[in-house]
Backbone as JSON Lines, residues from 0, in Angstrom:
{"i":0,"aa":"X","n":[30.88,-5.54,14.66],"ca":[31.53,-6.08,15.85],"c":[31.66,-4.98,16.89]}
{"i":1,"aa":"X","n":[32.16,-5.54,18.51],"ca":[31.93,-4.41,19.0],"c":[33.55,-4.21,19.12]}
{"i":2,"aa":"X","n":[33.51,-2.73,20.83],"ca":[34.65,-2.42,20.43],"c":[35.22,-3.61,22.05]}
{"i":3,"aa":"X","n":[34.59,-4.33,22.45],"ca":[34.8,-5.7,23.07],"c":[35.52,-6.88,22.65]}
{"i":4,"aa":"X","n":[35.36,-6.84,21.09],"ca":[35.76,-7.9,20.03],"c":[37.3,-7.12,19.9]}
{"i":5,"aa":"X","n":[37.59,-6.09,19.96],"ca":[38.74,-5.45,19.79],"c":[38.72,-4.67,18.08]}
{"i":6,"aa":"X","n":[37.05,-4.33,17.54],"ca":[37.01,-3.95,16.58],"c":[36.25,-2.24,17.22]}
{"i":7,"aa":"X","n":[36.16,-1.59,16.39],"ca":[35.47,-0.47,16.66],"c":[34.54,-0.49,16.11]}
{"i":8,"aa":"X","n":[33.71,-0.34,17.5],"ca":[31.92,-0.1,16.85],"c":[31.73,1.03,15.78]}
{"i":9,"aa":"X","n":[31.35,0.64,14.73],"ca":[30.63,1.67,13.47],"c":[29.74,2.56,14.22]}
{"i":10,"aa":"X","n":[29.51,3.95,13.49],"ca":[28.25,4.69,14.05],"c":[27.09,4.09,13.91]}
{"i":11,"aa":"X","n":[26.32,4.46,15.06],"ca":[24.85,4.08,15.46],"c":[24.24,4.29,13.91]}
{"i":12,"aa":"X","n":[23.44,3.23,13.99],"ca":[22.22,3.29,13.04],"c":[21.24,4.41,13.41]}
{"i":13,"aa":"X","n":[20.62,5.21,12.84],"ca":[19.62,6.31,13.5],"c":[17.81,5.9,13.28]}
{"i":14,"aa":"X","n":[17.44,6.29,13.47],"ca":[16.03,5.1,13.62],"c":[15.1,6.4,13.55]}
{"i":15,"aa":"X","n":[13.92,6.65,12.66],"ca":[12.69,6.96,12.79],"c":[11.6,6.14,12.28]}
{"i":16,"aa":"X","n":[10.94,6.53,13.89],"ca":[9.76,5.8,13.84],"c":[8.42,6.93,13.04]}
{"i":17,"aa":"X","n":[8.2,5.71,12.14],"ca":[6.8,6.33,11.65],"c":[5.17,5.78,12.59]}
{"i":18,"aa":"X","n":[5.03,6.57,13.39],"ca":[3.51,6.22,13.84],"c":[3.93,5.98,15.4]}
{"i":19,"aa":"X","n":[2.97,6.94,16.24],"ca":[3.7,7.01,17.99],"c":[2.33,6.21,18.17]}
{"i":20,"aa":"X","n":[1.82,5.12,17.82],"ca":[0.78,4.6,18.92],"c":[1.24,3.12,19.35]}
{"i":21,"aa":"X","n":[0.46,2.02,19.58],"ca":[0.48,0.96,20.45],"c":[2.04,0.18,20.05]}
{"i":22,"aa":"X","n":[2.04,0.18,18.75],"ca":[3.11,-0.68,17.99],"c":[4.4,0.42,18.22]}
{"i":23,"aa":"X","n":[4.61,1.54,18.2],"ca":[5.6,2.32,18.67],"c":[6.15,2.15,19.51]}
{"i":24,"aa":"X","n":[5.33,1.91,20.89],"ca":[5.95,2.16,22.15],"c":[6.81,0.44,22.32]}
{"i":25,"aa":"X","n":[6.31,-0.82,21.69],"ca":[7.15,-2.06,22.11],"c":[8.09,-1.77,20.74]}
{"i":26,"aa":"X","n":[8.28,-0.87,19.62],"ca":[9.04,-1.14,18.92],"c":[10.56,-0.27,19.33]}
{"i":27,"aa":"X","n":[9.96,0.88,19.7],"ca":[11.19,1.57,20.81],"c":[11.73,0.78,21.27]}
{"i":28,"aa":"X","n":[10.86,-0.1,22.63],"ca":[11.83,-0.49,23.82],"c":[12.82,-1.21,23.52]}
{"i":29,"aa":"X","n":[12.18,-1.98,22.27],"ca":[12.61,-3.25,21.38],"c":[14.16,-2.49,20.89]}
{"i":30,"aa":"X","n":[13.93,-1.28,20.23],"ca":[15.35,-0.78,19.56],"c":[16.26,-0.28,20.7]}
{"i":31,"aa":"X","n":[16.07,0.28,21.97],"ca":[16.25,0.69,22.91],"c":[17.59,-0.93,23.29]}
{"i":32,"aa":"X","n":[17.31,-1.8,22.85],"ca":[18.44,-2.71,23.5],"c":[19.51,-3.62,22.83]}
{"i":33,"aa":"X","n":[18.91,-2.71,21.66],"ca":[20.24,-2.5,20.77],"c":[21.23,-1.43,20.72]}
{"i":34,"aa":"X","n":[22.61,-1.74,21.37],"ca":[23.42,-0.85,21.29],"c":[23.82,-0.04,20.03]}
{"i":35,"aa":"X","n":[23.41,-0.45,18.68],"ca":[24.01,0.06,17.86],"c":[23.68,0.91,17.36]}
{"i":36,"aa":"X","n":[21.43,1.14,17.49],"ca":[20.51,1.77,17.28],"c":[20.51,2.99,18.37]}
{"i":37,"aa":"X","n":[19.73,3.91,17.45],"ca":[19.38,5.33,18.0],"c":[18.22,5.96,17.42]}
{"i":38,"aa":"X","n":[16.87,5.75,18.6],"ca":[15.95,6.47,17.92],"c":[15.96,8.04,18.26]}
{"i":39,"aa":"X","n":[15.98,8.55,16.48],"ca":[15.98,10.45,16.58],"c":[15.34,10.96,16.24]}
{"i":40,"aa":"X","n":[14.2,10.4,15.73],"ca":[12.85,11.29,15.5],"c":[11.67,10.0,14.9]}
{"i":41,"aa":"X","n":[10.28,10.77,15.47],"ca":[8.9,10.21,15.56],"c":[7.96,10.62,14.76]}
{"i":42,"aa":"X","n":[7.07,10.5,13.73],"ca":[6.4,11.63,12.95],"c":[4.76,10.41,13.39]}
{"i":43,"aa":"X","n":[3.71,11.47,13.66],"ca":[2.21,10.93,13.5],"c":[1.09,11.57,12.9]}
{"i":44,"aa":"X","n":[-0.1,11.86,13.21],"ca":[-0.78,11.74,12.18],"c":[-1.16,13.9,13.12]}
{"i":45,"aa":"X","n":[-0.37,13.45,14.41],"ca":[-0.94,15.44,15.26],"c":[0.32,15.53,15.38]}
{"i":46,"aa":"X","n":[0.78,16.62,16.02],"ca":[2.12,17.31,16.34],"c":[2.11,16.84,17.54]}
{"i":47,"aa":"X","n":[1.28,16.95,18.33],"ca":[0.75,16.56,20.17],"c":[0.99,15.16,20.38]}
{"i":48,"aa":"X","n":[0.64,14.47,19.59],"ca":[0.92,12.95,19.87],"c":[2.26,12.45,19.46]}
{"i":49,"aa":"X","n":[2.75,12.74,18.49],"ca":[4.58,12.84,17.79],"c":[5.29,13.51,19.08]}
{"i":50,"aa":"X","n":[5.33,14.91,19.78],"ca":[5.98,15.4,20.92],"c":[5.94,14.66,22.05]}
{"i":51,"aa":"X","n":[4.52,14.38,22.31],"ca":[4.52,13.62,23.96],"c":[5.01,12.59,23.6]}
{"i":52,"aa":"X","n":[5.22,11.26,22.69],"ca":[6.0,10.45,22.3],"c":[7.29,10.52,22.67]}
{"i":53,"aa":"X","n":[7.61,11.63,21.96],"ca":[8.87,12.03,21.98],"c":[9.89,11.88,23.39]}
{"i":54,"aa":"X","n":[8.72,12.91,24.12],"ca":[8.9,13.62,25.34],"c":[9.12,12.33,26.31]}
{"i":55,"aa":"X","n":[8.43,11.45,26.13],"ca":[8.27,10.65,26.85],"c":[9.56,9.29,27.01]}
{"i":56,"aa":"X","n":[10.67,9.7,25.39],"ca":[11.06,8.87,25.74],"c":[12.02,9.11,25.52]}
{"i":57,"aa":"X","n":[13.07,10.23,24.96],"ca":[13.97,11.23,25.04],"c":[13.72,11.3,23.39]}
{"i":58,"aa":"X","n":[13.59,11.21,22.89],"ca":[13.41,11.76,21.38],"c":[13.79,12.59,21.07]}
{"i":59,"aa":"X","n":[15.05,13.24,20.41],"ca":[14.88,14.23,20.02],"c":[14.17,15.25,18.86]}
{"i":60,"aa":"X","n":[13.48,14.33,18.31],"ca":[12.23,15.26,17.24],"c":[11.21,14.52,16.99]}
{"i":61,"aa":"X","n":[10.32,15.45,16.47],"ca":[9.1,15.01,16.62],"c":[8.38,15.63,15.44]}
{"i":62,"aa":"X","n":[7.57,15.19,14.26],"ca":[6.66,15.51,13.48],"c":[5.37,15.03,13.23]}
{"i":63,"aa":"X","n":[4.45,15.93,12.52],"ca":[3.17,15.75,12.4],"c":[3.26,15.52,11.09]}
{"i":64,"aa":"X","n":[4.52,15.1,10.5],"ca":[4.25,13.96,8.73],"c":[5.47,13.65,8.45]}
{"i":65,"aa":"X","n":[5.43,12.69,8.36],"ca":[6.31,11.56,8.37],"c":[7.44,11.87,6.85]}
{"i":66,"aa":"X","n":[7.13,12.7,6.08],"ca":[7.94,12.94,5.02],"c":[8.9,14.3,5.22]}
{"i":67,"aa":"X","n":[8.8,14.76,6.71],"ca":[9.88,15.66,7.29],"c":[10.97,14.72,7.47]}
{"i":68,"aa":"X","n":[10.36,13.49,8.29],"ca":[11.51,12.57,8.68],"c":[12.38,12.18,7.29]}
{"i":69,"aa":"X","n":[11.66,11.35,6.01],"ca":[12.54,11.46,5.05],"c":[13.33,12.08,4.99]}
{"i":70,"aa":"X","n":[12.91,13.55,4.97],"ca":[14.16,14.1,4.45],"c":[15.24,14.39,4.84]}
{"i":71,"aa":"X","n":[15.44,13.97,6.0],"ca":[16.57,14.63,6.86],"c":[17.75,12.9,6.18]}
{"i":72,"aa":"X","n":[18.8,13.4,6.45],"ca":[20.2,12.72,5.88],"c":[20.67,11.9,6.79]}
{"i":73,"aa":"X","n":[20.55,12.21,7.97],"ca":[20.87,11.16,8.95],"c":[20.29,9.96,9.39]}
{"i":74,"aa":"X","n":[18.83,9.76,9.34],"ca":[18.11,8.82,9.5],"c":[18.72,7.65,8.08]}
{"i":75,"aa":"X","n":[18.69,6.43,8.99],"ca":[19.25,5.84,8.36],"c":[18.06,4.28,7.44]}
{"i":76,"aa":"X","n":[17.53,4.39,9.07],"ca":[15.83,3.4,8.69],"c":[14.84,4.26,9.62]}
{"i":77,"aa":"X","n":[13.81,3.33,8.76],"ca":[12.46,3.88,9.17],"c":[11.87,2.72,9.81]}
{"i":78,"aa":"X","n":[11.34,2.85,10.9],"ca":[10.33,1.56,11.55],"c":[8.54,2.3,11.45]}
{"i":79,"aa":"X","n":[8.02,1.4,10.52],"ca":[6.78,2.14,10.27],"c":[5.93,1.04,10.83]}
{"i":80,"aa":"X","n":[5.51,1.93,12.02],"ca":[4.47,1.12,13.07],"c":[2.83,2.34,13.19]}
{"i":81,"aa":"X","n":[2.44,2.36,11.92],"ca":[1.19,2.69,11.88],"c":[-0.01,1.2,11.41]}
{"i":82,"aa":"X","n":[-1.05,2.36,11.71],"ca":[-2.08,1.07,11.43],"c":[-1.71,0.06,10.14]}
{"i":83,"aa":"X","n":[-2.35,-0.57,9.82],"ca":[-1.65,-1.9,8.59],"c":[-2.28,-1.2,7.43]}
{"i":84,"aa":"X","n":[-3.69,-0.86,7.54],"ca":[-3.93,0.14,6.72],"c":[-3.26,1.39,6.08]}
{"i":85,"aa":"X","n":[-2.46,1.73,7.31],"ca":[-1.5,2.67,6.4],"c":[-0.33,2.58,5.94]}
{"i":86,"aa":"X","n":[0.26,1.68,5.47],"ca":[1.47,0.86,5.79],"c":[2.36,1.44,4.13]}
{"i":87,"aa":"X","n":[1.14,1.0,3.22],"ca":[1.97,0.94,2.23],"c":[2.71,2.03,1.52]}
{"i":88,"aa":"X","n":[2.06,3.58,1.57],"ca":[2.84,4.66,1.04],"c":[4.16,5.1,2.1]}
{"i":89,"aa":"X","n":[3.74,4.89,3.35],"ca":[5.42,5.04,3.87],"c":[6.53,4.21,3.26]}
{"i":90,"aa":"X","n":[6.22,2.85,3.71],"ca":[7.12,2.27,3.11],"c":[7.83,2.76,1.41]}
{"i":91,"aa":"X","n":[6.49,2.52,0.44],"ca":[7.56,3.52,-0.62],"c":[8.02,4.01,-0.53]}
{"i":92,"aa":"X","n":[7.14,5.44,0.02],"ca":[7.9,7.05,-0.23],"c":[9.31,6.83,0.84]}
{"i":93,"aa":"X","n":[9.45,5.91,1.75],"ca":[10.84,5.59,2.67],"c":[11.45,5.31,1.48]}
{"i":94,"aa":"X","n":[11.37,3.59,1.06],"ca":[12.26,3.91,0.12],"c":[12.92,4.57,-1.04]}
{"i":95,"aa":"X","n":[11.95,4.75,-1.86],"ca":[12.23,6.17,-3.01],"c":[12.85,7.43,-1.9]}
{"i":96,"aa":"X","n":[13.25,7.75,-0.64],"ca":[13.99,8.28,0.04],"c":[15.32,7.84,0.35]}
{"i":97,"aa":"X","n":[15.32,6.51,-0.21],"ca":[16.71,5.79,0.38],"c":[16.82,5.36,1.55]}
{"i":98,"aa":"X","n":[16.21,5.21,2.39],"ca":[15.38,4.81,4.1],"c":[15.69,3.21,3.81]}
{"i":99,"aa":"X","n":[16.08,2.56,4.31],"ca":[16.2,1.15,4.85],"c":[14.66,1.22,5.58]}
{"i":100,"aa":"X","n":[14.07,0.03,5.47],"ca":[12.49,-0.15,6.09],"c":[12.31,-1.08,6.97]}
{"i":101,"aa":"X","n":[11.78,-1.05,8.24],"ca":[10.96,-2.23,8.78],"c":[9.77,-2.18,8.95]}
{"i":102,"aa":"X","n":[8.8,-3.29,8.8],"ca":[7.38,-2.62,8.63],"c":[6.27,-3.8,9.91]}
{"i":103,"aa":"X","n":[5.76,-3.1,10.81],"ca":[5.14,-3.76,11.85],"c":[3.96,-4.84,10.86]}
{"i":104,"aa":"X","n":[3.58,-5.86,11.51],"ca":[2.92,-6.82,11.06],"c":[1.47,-6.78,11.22]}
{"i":105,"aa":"X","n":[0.58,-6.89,10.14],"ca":[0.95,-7.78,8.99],"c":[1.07,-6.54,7.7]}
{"i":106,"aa":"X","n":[2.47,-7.09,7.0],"ca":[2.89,-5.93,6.16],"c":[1.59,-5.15,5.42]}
{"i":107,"aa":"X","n":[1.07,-5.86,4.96],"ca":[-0.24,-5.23,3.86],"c":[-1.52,-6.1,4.11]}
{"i":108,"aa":"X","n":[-2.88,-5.16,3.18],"ca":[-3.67,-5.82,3.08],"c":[-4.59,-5.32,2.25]}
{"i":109,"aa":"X","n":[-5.96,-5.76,1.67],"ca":[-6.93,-4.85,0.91],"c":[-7.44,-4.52,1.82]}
{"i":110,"aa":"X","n":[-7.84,-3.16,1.95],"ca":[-8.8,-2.31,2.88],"c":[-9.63,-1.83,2.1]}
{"i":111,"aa":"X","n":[-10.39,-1.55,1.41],"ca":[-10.68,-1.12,0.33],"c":[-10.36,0.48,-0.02]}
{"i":112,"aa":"X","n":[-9.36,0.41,-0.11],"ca":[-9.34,1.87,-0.96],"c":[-9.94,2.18,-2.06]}
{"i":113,"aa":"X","n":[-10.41,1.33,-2.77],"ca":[-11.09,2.15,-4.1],"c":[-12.8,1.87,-4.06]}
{"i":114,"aa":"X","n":[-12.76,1.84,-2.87],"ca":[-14.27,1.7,-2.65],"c":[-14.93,3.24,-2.12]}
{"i":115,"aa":"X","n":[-15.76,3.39,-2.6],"ca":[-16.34,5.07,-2.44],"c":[-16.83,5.06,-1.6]}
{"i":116,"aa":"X","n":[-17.99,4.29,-1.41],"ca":[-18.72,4.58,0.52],"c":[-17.67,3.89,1.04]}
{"i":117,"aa":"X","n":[-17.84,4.7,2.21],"ca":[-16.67,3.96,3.16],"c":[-17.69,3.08,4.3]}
{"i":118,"aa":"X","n":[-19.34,3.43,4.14],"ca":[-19.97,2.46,5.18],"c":[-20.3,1.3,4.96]}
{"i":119,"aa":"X","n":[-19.73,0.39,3.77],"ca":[-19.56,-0.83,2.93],"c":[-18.64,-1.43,3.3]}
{"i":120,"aa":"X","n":[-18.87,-2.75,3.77],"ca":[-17.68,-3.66,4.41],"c":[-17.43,-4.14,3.51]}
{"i":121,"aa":"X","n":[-15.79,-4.01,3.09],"ca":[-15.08,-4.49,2.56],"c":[-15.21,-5.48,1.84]}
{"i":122,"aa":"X","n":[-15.78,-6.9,2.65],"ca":[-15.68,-8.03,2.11],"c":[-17.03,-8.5,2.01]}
{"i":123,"aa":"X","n":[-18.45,-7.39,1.77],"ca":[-19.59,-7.77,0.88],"c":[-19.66,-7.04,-0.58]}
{"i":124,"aa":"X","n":[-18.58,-6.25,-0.54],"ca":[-18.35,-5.58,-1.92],"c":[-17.49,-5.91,-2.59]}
{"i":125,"aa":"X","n":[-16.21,-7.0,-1.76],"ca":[-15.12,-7.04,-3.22],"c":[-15.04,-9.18,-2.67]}
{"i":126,"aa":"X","n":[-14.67,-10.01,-3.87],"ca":[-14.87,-11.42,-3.61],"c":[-13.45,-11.5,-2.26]}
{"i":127,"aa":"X","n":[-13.13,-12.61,-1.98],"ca":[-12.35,-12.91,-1.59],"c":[-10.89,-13.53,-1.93]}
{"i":128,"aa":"X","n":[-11.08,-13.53,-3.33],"ca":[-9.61,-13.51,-4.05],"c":[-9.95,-12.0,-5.12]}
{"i":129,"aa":"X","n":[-10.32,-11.59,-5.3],"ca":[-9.84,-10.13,-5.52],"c":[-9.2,-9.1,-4.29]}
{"i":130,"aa":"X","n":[-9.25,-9.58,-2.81],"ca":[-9.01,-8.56,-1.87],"c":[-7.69,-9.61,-1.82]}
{"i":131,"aa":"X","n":[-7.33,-10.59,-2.21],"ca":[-6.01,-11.88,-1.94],"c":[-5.24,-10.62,-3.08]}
{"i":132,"aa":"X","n":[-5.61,-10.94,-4.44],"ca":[-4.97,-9.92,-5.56],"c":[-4.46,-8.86,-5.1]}
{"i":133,"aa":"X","n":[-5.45,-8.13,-4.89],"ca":[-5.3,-6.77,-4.45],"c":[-3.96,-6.24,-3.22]}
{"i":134,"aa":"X","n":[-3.98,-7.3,-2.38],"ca":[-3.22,-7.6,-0.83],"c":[-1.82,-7.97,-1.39]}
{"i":135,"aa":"X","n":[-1.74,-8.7,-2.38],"ca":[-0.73,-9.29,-2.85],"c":[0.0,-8.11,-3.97]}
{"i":136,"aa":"X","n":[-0.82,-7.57,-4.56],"ca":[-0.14,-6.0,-5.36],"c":[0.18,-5.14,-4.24]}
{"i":137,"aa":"X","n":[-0.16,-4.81,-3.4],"ca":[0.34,-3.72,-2.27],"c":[1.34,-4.37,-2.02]}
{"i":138,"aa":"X","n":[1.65,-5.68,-1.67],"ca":[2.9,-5.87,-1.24],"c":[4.2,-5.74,-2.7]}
{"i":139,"aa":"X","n":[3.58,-6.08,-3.54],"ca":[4.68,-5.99,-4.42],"c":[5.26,-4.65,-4.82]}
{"i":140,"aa":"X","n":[4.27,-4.13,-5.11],"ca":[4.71,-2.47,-4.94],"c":[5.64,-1.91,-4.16]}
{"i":141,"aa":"X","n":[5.62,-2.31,-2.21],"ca":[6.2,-1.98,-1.52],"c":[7.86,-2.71,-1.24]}
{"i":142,"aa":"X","n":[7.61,-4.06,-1.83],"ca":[9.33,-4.82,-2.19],"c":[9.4,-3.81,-3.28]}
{"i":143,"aa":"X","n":[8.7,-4.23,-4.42],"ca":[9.06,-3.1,-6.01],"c":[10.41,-1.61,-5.43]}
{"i":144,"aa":"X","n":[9.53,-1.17,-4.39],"ca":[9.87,0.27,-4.58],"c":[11.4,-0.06,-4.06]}
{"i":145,"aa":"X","n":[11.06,-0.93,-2.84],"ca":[12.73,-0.98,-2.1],"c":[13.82,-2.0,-2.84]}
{"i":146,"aa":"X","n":[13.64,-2.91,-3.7],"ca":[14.17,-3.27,-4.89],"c":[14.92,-1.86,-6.07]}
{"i":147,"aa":"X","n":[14.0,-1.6,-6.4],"ca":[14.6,-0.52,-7.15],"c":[15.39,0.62,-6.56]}
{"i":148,"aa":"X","n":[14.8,1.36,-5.65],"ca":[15.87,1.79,-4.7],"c":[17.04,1.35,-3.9]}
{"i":149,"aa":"X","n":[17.0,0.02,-3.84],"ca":[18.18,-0.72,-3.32],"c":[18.13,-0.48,-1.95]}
{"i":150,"aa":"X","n":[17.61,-0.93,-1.01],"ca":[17.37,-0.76,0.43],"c":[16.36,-1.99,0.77]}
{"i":151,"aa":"X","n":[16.99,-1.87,2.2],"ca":[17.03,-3.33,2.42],"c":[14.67,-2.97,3.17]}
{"i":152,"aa":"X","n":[14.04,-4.69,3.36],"ca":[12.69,-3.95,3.72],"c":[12.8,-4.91,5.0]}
{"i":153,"aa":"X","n":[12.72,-5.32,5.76],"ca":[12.42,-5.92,6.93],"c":[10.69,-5.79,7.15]}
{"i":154,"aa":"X","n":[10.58,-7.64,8.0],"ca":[8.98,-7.53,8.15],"c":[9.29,-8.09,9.79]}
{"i":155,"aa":"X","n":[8.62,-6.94,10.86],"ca":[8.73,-7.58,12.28],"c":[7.16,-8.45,12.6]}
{"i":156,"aa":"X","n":[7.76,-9.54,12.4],"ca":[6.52,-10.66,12.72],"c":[6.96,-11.43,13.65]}
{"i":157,"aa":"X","n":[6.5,-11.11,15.01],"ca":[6.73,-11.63,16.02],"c":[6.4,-12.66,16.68]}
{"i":158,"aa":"X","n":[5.05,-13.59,16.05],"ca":[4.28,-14.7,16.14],"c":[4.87,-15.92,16.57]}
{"i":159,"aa":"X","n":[6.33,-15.93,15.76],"ca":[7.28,-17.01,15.85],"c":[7.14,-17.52,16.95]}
{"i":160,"aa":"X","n":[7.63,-16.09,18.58],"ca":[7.7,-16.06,19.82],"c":[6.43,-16.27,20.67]}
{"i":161,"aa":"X","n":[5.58,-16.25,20.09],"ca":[3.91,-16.45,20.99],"c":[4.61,-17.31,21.86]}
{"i":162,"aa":"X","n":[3.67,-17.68,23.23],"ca":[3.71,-18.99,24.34],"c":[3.57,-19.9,23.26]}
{"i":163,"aa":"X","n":[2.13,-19.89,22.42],"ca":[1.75,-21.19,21.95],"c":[2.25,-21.73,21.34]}
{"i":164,"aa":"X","n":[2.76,-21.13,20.22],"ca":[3.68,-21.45,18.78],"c":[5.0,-22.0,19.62]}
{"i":165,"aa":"X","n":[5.9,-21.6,20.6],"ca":[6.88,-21.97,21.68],"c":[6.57,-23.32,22.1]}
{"i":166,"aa":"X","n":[5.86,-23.15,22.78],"ca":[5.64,-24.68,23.22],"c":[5.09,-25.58,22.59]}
{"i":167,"aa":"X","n":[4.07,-25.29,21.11],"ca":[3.94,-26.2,20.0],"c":[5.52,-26.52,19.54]}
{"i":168,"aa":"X","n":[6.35,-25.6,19.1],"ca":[8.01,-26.24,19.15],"c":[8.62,-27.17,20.11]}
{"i":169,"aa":"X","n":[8.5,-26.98,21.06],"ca":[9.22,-27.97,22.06],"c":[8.37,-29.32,22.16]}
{"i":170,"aa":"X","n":[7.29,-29.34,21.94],"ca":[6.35,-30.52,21.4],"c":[6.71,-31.12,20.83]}
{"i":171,"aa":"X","n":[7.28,-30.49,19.59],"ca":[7.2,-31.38,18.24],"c":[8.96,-31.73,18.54]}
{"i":172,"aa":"X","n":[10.34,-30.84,19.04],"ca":[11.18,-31.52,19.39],"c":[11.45,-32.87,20.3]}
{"i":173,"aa":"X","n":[10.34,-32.57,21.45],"ca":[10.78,-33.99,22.06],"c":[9.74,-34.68,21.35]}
{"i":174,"aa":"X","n":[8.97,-34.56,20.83],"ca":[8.03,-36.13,19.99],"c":[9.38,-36.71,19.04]}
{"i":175,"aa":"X","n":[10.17,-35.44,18.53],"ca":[10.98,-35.96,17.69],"c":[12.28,-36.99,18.17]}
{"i":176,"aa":"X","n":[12.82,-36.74,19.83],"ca":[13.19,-37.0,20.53],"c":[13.09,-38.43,20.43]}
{"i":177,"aa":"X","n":[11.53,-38.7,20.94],"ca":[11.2,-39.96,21.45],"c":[10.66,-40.56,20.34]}
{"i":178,"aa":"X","n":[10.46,-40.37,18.69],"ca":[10.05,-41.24,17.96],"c":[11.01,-42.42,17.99]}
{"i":179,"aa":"X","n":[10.4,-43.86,17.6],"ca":[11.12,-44.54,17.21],"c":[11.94,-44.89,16.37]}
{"i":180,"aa":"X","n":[12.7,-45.69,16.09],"ca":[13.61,-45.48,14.92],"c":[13.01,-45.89,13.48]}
{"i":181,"aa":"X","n":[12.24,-47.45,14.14],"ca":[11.45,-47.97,13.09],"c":[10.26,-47.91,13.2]}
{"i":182,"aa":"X","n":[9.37,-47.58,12.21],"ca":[8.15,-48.11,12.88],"c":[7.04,-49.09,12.12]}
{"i":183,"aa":"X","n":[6.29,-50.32,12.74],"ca":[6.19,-51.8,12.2],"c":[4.71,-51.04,11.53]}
């Protein structure tokens, strides 16, 4: 509650973001209008791209691996907005840190990691329910870890809000509107 309600606002949640590219910058602005949130540090894959991030948006820290951010005591969650491909060892190693998680969409997938050439597409080398299997163990792993650690995992899937999906809703309310009561 706030301190409007006549309660006193709790301390800010502290927020590091894992991964400064496309999904970073709307997941900031996004935390940015929550009063309760505070983003305090950024970790990416260079030091140069984690700083100008930073720099750019008052940040106060900035790393080139994301398991500096773990460790620090104050961070409270992690918003891991790297590629989907890289999704799944943050999220663990967050939680086996005790990190509360949110994880940009779509949480997981098979990419092929255990495929040796990497100039082999994916899906002429493995069937299409072995990469379903496979997609479906990464995710369990990544609830697994935050289950056992006890921390909460959040999935930001924003699709809900599309135009289309929006106004497919208001469609289907007024059809519901105007159905009849009976029908012969």
């Amino acid at each position: 509650m706030s301190e409007k309600e006549g309660v006193p606002m709790e301390r800010k949640v502290r927020v590091g973001l894992i991964g400064a590219g496309f999904a970073a910058r709307f997941h900031f602005d996004a935390l940015k209008t929550i009063p309760f949130a505070e983003v305090v540090a950024v970790a990416s894959r260079t030091k140069e791209k984690a700083e100008a991030f930073a720099r750019e948006r008052g940040i106060p820290d900035a790393y080139d691996d994301y398991r500096y951010l773990l460790d620090r005591k104050d961070i409270d969650l992690v918003d891991v907005v790297t590629p989907n491909y890289a999704h799944k060892q943050p999220v663990i190693d967050a939680a086996e840190a005790g990190k509360h998680v949110v994880v940009e969409k779509p949480l997981t997938g098979y990419f092929g990691e255990d495929i040796a050439d990497e100039s082999v597409l994916v899906g002429e080398k493995v069937s299409k329910r072995e990469m379903f299997a496979k997609a479906v163990a990464n995710a369990q792993a990544m609830v697994g870890a935050c289950q056992r650690n006890k921390v909460k995992l959040g999935y930001a899937e924003n699709f809900c809000y599309a135009p289309t999906v929006q106004k497919a809703l208001r469609l289907l309310d007024a059809a519901e509107r105007h159905r009849p009561l009976h029908a012969w």
